[in-house]
KEKETI-394335 format. One record per atom (N, C-alpha, C): residue in three letters; residue number from 1; chain; atom name; x, y, z. Coordinates in pm, whole numbers, always signed. Layout:
<sites>
residu / num / chaine / atome / px / py / pz
ALA / NUM / A / CA / X / Y / Z
...
</sites>
This chain:
<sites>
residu / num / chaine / atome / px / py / pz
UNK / 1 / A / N / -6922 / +7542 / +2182
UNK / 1 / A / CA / -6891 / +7415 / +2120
UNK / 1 / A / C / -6995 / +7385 / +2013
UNK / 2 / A / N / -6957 / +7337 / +1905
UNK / 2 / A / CA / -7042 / +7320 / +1793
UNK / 2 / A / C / -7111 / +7193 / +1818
UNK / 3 / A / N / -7224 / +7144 / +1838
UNK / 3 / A / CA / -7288 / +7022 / +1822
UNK / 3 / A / C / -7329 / +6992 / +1681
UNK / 4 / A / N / -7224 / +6984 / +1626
UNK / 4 / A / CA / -7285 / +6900 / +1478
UNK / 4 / A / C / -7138 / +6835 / +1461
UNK / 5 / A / N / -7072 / +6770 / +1584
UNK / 5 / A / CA / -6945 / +6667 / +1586
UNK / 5 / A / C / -7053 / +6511 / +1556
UNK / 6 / A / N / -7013 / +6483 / +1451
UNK / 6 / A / CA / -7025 / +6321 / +1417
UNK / 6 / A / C / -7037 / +6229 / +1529
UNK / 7 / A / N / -7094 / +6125 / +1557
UNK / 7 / A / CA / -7015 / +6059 / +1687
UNK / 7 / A / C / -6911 / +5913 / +1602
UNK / 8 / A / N / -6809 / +5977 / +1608
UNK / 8 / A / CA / -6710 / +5913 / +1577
UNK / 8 / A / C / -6577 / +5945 / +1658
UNK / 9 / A / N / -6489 / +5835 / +1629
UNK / 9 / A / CA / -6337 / +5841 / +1742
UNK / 9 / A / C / -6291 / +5922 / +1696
UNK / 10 / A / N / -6255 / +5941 / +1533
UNK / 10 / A / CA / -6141 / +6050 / +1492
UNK / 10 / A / C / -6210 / +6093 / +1350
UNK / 11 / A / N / -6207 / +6236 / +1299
UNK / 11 / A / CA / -6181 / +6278 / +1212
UNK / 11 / A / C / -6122 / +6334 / +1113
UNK / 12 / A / N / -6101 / +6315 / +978
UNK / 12 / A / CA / -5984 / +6364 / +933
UNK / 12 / A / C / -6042 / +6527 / +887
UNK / 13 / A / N / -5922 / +6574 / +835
UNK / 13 / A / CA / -5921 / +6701 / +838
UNK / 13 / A / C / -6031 / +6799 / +782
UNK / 14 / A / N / -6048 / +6754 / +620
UNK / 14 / A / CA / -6175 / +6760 / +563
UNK / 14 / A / C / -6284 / +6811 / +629
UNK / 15 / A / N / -6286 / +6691 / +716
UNK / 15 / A / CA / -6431 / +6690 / +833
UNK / 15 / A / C / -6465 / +6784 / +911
UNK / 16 / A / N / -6369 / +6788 / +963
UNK / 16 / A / CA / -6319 / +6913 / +1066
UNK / 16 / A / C / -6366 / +7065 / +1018
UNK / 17 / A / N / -6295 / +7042 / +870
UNK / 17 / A / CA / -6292 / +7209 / +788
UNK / 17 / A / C / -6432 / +7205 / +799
UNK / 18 / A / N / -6530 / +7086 / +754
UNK / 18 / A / CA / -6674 / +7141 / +720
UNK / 18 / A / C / -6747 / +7168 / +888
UNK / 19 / A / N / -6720 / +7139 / +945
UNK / 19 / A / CA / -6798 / +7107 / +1089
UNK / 19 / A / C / -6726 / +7292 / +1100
UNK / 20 / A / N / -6642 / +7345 / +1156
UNK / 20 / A / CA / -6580 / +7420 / +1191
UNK / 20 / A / C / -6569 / +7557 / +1111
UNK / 21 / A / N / -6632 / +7533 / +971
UNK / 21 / A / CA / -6625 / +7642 / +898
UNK / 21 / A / C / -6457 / +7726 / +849
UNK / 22 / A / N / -6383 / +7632 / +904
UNK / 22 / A / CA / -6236 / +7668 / +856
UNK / 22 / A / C / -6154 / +7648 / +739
UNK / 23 / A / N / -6069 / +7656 / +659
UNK / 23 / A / CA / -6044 / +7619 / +560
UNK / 23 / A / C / -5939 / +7532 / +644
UNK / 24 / A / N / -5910 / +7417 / +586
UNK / 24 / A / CA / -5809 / +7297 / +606
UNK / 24 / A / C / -5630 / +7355 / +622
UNK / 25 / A / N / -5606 / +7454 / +556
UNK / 25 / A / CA / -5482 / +7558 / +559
UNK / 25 / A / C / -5497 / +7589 / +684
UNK / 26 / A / N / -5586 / +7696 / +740
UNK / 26 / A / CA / -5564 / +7712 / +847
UNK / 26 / A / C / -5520 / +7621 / +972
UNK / 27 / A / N / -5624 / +7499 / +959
UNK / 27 / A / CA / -5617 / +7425 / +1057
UNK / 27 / A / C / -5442 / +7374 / +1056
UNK / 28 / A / N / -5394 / +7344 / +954
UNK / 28 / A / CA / -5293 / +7333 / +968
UNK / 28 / A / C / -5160 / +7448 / +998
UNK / 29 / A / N / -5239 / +7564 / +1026
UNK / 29 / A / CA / -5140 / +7642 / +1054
UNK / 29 / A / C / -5161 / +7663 / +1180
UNK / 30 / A / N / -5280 / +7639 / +1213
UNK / 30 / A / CA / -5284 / +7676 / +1386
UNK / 30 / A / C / -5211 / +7547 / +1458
UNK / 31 / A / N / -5214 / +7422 / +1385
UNK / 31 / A / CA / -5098 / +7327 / +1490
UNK / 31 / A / C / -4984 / +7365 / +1497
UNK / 32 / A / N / -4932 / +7447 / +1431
UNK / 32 / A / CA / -4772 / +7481 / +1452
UNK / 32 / A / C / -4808 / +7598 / +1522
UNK / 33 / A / N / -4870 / +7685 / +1569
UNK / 33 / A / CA / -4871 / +7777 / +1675
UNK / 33 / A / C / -4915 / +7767 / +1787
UNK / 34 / A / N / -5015 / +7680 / +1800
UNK / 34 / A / CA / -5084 / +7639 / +1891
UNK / 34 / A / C / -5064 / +7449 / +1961
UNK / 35 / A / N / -4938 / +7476 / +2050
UNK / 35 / A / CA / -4896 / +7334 / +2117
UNK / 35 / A / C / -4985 / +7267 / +2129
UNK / 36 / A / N / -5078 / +7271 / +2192
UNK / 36 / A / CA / -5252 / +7218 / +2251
UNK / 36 / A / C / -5309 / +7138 / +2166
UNK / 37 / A / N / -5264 / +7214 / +2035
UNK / 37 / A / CA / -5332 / +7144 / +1940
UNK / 37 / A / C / -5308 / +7008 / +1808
UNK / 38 / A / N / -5279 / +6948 / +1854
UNK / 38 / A / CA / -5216 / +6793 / +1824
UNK / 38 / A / C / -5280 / +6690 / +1753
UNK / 39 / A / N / -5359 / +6686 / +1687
UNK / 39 / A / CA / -5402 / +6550 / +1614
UNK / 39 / A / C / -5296 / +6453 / +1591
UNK / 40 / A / N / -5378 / +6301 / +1589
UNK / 40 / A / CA / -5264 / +6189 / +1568
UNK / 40 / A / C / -5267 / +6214 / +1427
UNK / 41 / A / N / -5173 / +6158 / +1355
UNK / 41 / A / CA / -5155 / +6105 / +1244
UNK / 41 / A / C / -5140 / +5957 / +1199
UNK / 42 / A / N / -5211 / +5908 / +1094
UNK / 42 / A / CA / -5259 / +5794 / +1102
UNK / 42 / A / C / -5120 / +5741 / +997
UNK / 43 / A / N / -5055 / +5628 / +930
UNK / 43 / A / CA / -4939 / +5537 / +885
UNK / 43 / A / C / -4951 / +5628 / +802
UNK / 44 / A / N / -5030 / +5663 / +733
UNK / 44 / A / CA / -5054 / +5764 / +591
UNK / 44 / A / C / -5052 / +5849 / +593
UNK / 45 / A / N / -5004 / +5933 / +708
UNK / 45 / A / CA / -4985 / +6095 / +761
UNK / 45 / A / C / -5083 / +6194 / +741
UNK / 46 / A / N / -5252 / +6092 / +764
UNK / 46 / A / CA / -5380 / +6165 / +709
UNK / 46 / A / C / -5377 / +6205 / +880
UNK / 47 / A / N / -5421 / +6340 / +907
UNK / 47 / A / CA / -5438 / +6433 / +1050
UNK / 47 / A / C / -5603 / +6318 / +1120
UNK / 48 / A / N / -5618 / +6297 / +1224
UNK / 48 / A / CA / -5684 / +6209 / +1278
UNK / 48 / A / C / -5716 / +6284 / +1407
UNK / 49 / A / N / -5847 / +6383 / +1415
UNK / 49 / A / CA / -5881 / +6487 / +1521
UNK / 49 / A / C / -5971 / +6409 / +1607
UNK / 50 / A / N / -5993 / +6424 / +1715
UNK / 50 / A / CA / -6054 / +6387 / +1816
UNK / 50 / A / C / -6171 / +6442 / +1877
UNK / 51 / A / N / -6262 / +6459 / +1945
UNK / 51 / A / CA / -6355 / +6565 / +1946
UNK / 51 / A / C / -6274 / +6645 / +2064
UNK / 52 / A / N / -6242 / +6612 / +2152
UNK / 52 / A / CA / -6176 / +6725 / +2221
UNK / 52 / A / C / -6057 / +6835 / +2120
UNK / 53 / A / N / -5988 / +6745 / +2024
UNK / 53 / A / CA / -5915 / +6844 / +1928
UNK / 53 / A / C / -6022 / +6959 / +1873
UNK / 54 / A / N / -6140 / +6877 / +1834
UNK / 54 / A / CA / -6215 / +6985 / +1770
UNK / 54 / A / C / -6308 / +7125 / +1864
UNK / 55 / A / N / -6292 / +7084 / +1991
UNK / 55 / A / CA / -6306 / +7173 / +2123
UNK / 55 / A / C / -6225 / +7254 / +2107
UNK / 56 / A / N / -6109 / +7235 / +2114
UNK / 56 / A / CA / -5980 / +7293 / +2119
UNK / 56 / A / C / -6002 / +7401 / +1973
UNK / 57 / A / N / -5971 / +7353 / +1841
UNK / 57 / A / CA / -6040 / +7444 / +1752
UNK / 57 / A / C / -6125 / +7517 / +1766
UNK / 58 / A / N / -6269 / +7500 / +1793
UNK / 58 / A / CA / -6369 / +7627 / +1839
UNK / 58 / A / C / -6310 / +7679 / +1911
UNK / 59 / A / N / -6244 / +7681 / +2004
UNK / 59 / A / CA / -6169 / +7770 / +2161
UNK / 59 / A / C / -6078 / +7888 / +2063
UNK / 60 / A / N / -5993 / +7829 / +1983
UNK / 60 / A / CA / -5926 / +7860 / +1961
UNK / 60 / A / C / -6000 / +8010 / +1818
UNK / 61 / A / N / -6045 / +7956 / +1767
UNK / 61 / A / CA / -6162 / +8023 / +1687
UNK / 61 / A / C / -6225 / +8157 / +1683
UNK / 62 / A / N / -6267 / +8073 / +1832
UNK / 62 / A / CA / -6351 / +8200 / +1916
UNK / 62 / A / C / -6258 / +8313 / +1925
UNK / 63 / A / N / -6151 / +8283 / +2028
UNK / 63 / A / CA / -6059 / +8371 / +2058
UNK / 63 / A / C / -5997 / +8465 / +1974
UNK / 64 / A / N / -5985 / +8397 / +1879
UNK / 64 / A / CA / -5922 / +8470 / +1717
UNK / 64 / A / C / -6039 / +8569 / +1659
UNK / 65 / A / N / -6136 / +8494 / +1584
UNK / 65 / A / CA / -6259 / +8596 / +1556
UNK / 65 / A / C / -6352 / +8671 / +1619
UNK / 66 / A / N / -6381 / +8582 / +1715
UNK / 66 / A / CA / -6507 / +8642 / +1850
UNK / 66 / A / C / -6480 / +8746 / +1875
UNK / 67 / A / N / -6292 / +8723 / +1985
UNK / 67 / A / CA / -6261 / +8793 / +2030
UNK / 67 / A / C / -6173 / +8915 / +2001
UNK / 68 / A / N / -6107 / +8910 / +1897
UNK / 68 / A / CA / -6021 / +8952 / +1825
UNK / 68 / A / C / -5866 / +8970 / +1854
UNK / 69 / A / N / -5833 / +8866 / +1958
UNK / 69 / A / CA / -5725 / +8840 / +1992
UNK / 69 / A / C / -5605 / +8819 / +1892
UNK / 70 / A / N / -5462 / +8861 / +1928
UNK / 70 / A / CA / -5381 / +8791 / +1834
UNK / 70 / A / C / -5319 / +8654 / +1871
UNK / 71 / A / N / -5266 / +8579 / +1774
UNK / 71 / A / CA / -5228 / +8436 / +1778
UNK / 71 / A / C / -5169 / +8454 / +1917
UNK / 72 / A / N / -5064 / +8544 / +1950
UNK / 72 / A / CA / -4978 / +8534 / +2090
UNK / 72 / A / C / -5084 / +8561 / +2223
UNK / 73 / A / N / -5198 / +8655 / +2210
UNK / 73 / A / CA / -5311 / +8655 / +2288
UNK / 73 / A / C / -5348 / +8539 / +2308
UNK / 74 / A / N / -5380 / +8504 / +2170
UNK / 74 / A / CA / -5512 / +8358 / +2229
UNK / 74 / A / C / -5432 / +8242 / +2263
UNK / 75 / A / N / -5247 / +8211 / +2241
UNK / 75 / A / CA / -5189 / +8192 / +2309
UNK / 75 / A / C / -5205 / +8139 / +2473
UNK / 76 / A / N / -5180 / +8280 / +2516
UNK / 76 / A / CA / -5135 / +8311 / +2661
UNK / 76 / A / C / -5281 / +8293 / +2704
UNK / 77 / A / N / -5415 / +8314 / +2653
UNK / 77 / A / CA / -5536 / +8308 / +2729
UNK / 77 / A / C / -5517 / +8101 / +2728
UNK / 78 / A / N / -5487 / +8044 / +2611
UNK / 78 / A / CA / -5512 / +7922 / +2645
UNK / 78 / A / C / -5433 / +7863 / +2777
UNK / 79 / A / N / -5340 / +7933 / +2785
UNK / 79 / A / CA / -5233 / +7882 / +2867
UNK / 79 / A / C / -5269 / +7911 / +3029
UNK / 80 / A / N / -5342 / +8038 / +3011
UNK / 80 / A / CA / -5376 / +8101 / +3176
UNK / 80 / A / C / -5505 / +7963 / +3198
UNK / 81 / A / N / -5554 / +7961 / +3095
UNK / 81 / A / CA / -5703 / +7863 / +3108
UNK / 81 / A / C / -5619 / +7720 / +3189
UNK / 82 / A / N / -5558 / +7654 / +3112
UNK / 82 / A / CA / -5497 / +7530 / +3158
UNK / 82 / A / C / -5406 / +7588 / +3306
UNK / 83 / A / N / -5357 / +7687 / +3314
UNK / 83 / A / CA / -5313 / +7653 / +3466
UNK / 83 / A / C / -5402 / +7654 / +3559
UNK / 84 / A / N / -5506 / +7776 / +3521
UNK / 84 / A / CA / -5607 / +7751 / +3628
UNK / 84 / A / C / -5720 / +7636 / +3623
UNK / 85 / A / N / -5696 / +7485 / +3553
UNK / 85 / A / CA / -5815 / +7389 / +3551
UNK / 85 / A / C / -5731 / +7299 / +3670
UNK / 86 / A / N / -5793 / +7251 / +3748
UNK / 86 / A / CA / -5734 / +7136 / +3850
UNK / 86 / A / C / -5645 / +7030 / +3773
UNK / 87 / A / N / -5567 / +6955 / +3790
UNK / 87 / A / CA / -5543 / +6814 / +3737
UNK / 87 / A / C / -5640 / +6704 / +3784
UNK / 88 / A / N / -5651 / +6698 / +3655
UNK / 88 / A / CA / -5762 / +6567 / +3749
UNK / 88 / A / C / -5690 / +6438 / +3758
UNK / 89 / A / N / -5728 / +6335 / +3863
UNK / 89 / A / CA / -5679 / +6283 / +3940
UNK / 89 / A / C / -5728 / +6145 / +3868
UNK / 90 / A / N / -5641 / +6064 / +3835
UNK / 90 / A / CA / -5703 / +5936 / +3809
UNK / 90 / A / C / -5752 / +5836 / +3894
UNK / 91 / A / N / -5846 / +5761 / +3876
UNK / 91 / A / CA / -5950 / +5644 / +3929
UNK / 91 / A / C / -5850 / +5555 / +3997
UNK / 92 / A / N / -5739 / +5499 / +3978
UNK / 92 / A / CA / -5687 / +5422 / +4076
UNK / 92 / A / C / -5574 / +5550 / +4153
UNK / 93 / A / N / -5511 / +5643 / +4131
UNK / 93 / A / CA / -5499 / +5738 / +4252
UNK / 93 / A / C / -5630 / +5773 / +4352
UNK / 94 / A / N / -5713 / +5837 / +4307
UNK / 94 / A / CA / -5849 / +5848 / +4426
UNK / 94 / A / C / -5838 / +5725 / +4466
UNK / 95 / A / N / -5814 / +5631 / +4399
UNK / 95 / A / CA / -5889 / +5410 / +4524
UNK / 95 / A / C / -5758 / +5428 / +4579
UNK / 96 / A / N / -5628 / +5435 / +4570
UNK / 96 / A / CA / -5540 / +5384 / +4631
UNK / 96 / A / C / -5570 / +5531 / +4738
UNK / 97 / A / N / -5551 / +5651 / +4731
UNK / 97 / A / CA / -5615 / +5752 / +4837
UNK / 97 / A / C / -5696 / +5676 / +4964
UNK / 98 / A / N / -5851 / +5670 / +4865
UNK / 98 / A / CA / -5943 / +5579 / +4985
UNK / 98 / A / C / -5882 / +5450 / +5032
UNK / 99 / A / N / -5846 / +5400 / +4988
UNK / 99 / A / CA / -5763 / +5277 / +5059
UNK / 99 / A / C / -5676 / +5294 / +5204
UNK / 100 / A / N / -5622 / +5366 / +5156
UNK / 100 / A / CA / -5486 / +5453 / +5274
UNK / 100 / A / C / -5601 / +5519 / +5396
UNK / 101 / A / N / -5716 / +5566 / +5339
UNK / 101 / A / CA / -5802 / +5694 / +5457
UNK / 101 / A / C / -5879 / +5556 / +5550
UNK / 102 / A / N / -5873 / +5437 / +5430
UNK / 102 / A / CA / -5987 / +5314 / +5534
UNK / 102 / A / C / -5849 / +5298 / +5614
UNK / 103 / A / N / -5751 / +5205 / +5589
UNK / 103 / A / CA / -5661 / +5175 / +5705
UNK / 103 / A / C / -5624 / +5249 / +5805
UNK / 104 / A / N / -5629 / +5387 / +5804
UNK / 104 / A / CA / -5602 / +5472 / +5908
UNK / 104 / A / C / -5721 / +5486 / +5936
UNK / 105 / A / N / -5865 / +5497 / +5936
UNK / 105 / A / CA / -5972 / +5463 / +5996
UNK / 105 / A / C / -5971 / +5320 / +6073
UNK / 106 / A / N / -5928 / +5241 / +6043
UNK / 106 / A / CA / -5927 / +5131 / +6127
UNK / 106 / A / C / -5807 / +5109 / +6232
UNK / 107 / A / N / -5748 / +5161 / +6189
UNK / 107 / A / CA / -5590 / +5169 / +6298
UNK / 107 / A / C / -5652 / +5243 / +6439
UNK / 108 / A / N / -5722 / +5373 / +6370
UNK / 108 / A / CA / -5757 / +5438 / +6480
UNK / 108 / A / C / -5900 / +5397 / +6581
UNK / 109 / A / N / -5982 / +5331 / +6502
UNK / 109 / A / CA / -6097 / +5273 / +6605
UNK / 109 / A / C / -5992 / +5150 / +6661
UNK / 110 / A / N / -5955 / +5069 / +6640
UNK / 110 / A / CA / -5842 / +4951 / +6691
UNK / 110 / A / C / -5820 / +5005 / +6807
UNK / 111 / A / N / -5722 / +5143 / +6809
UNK / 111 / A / CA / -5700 / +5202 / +6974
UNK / 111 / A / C / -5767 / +5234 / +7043
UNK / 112 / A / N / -5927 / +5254 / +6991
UNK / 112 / A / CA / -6018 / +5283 / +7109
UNK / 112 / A / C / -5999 / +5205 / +7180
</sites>
């Protein structure tokens, strides 16, 4: 991951190219091959990247130059990556979880 991301919410494309060393073409060609890779677009249809988008770019990067994968490679490696990460579980699923584990903790001391 490159640490020279701005701390900002979104960047436009420009930004991206210089942080990333990519030309702005590309970046726009890897969103049409690469699902994952999604920036919003802002009323003015200027690309609006996120720092996880720009994660996603280095990943994607790597795989291509590092590794010398082809587009359908680095593909299928992103794809094996995301099945094997857990879903993570949101903050009121885990409370409503613990909620449910206290009442059946108390149901069951009750019958002692």
């Amino acid at each position: 991951m490159n640490h020279n991301i701005p701390d900002k919410l979104y960047l436009r494309i420009g930004e991206v190219s210089s942080i990333t060393g990519l030309p702005a073409s590309v970046l726009r060609y890897w969103e049409s091959e690469f699902t994952s890779l999604s920036p919003k677009k802002s009323s003015t249809g200027q690309r609006l990247y996120t720092k996880k988008d720009i994660e996603q770019v280095e990943e994607i990067k790597k795989l291509l130059y590092a590794e010398k994968l082809t587009i359908e490679g680095a593909r299928k490696r992103l794809q094996m990556k995301k099945r094997q990460q857990k879903p993570e579980q949101s903050t009121e699923t885990l409370a409503a979880i613990l909620e449910d584990v206290r009442v059946e903790l108390r149901n069951l001391r009750d019958q002692l």
